[in-house]
C-alpha positions as CSV (number, residue, x, y, z in Angstrom):
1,X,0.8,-25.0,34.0
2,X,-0.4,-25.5,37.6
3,X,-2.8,-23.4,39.3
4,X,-0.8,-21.1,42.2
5,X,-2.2,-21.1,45.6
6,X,-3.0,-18.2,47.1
7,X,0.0,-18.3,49.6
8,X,2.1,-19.2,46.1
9,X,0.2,-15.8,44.7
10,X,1.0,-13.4,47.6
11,X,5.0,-14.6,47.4
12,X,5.2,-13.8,43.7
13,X,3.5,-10.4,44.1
14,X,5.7,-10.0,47.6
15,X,8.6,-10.6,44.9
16,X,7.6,-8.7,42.2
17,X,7.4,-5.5,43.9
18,X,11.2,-6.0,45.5
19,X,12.2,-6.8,41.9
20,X,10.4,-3.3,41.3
21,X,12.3,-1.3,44.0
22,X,15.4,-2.9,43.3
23,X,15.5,-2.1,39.8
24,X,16.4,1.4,39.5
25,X,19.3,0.6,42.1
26,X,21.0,-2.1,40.4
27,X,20.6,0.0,37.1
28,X,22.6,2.5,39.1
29,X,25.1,-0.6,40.1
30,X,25.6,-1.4,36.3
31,X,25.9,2.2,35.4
32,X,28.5,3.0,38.0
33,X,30.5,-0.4,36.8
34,X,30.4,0.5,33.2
35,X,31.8,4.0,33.8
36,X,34.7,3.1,36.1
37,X,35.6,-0.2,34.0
38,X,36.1,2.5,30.9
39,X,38.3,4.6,33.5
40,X,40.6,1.9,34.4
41,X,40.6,0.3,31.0
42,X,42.0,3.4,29.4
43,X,45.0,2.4,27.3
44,X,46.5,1.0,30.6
45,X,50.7,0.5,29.4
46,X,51.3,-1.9,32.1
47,X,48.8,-4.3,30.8
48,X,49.7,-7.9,31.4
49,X,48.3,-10.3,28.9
50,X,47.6,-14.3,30.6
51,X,50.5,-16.3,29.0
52,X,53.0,-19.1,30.0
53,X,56.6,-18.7,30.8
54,X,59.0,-17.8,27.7
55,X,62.3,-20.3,27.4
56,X,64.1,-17.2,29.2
57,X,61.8,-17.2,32.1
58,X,59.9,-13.8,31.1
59,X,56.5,-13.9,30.3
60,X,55.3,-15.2,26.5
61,X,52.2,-12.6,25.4
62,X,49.6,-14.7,24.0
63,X,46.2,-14.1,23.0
64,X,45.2,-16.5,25.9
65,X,43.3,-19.1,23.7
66,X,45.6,-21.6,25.0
């Protein structure tokens, strides 16, 4: 591996401690997402499955490998 320069050094530190800071916050992000995607996930009756068109013109439910 190629020796940094000292500009190269100060960048990487420079981004290191914002990778720092950030941390805790986007932890928080994730958190926050988890939580509400097990709100809105909760047994949600109108859930529409991705499908194609039934011979009747209403949606086929498919597991969506196709």
């Amino acid at each position: 591996m190629a020796h940094l320069s000292a500009t190269q050094l100060q960048w990487r530190g420079r981004i290191e401690t914002g990778l720092r800071f950030a941390a805790p916050v986007l932890d928080l992000v994730l958190a926050a997402g988890d939580r509400l995607s097990r709100v809105v996930d909760r047994d949600d009756p109108e859930l529409v499955l991705p499908g194609r068109l039934g011979r009747d013109g209403q949606r086929a439910l498919t597991d969506g490998r196709d």
